[in-house]
C-alpha positions in Angstrom: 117.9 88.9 82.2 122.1 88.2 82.1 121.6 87.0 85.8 118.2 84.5 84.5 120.4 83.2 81.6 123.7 82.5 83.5 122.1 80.9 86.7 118.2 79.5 85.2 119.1 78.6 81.8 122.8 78.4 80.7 123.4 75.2 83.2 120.5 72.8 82.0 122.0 73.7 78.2 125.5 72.4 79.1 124.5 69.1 81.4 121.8 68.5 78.5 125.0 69.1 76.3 127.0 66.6 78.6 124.6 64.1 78.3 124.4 63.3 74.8 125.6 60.1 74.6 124.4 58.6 71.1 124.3 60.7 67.9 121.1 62.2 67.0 120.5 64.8 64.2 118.2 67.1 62.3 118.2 65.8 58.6 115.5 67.3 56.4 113.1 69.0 58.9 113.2 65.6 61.0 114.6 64.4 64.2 116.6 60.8 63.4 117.1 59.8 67.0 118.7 56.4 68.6 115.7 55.5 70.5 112.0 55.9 71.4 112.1 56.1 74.8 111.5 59.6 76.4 114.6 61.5 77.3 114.9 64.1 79.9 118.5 65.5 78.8 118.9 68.3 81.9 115.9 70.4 83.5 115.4 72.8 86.7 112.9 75.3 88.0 113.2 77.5 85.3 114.0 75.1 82.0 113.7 72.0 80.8 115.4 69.7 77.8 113.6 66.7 76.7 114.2 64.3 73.8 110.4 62.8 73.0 110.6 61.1 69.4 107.2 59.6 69.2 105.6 62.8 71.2 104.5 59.7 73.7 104.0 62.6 76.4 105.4 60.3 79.7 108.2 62.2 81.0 106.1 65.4 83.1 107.6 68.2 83.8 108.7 70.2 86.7 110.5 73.3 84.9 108.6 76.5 84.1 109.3 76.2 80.3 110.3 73.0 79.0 111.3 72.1 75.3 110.1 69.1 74.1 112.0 68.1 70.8 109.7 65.5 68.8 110.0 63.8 65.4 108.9 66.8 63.5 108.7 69.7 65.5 109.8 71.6 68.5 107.4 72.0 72.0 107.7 75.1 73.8 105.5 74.1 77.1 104.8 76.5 80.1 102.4 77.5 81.9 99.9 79.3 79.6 100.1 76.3 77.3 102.4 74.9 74.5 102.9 75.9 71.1 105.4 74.5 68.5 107.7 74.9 65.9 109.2 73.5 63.0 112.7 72.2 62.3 114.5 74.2 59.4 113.6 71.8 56.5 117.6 73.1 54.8 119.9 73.0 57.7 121.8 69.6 59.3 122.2 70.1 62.7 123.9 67.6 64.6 123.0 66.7 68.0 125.7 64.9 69.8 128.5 65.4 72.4 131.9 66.2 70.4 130.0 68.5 68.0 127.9 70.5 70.6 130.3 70.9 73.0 133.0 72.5 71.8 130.6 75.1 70.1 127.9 75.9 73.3 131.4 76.5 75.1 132.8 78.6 72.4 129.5 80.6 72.1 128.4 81.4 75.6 129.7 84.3 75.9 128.2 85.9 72.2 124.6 84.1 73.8 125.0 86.7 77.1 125.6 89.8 75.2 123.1 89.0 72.5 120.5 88.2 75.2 121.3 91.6 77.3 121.5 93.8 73.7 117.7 92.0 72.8 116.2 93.1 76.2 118.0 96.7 75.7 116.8 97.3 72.1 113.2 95.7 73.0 113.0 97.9 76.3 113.8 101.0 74.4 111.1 100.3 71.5 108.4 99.1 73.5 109.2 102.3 75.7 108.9 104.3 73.0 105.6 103.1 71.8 104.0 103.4 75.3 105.4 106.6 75.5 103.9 108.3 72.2 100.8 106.4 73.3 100.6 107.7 76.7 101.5 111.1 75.3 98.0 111.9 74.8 96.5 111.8 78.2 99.5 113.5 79.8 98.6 116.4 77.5 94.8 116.3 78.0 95.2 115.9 81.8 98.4 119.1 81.5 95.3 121.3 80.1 92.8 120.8 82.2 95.7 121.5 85.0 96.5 124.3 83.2 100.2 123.2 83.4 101.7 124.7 79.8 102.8 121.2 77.9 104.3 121.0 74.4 104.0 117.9 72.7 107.1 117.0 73.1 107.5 118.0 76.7 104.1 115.3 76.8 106.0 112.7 75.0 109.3 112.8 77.7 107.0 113.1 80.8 105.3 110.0 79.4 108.3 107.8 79.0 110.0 109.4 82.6 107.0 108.1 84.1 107.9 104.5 82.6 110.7 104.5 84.3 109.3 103.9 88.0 107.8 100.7 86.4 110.5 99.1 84.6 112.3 99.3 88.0 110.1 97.2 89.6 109.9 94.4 86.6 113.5 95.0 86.7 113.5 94.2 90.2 110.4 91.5 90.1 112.9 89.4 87.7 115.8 89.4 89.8 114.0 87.7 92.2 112.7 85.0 89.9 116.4 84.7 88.8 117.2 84.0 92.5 114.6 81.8 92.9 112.8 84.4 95.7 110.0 84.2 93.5 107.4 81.7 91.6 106.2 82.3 87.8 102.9 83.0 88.9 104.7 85.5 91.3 106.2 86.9 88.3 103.3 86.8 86.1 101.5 89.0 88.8 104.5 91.6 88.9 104.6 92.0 84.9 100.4 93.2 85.0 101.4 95.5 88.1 104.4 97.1 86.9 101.6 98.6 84.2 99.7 100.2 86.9 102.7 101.4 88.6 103.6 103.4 85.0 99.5 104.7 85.5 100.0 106.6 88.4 102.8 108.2 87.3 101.6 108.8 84.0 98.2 110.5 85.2 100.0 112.3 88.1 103.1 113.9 86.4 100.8 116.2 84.2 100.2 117.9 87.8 104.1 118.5 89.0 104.7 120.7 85.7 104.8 124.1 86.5 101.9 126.2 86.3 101.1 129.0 83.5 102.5 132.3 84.8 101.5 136.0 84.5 102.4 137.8 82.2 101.9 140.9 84.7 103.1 139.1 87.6 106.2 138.0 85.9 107.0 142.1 85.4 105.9 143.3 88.7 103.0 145.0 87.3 99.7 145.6 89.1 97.9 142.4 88.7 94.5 143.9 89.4 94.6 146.6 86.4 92.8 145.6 82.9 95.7 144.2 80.8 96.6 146.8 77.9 96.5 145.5 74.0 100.4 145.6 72.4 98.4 147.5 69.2 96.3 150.1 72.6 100.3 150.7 74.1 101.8 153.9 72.3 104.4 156.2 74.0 103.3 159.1 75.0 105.1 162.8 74.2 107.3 164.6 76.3 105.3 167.6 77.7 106.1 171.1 76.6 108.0 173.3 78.5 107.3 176.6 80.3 105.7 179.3 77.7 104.6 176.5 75.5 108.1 175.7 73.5 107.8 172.2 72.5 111.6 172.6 71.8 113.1 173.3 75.8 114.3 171.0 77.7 111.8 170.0 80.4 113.1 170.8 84.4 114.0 167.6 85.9 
């Protein structure tokens, strides 16, 4: 994700930074713009910056998501579609040159970390939830193997086994970052690292150790009828010669 940001995304954000020119701003939940014309402010493969007052729709695009700021509202477009959002109707936000500059170069660096602690606390929930979830067949599948399996020896199998997938994903975005690989390329790897997390997940359940004997585990005779604890009672300590319970018994 650090490696997306600094080389796909952090470079279109300071040339479209660069490149404002006039002074544009966000007054009461609307864009007040010097011009109707289409802008394209910076784009790439992966992102793309336009300025698209009237929402006229004439300048394309070429980047895998692309933010199209219009009068009103904000265009996310990609792939899978578009959806958009709302200025903040109580917030001024200036959008020109000696006002954006100085604070996108200031902040770049809180941007990197806050991206890389967002993808660590979102990898650790959403592993947590798939874990619990996937709990459930580790343990139903540990039975039938008869592998003994606590519930929370399911729950850590289950989210070990995650870990085979995330390495791929993890591996699948790199990749994309280095431009080895397209969005639908990517797209593809996302729905097979899933899989990848199944087969571990339904095969683990079999590596667990297997029940032991008890008998085997003492070195008794496996093949004798197992003795209750209440049947087990120590036997006395036969008489000795003439019938004295009281002598000492020859060795």
């Amino acid at each position: 994700v650090v490696v997306l940001l600094m080389r796909g995304w952090f470079p279109v954000v300071t040339r479209a930074v660069q490149s404002l020119t006039g002074f544009g701003a966000v007054r009461g939940g609307q864009l007040a713009w010097p011009g109707k014309a289409a802008v394209v402010l910076a784009e790439n493969r992966f992102l793309g910056l336009v300025v698209d007052a009237e929402d006229a729709g004439g300048t394309g695009q070429i980047a895998d998501l692309q933010f199209e700021f219009t009068r009103e509202r904000i265009k996310i477009v990609s792939l899978l579609g578009f959806t958009s959002l709302p200025y903040p109707s109580g917030v001024v936000i200036e959008l020109n040159r000696p006002v954006l500059d100085p604070w996108w170069n200031a902040g770049r660096p809180a941007f990197v970390f806050g991206g890389a602690l967002a993808t660590v606390l979102w990898l650790f929930a959403s592993w947590a939830a798939l874990a619990t979830l996937y709990a459930v067949p580790v343990r139903v599948l540990a039975w039938f193997a008869n592998r003994p399996a606590s519930p929370g020896k399911c729950w850590r199998v289950a989210a070990a086994a995650l870990l085979p997938g995330a390495l791929w994903m993890a591996g699948a975005l790199l990749l994309y970052a280095l431009e080895q690989l397209s969005l639908v390329g990517l797209g593809a790897a996302f729905g097979l690292h899933f899989i990848v997390g199944w087969v571990y997940v339904l095969g683990a359940p079999f590596c667990l150790p297997r029940k032991a004997d008890d008998r085997l585990a003492t070195g008794a005779n496996p093949f004798t009828p197992a003795v209750k604890a209440e049947e087990q009672t120590t036997p006395a300590p036969p008489p000795g010669p003439g019938g004295n319970p009281f002598q000492t018994p020859p060795k």
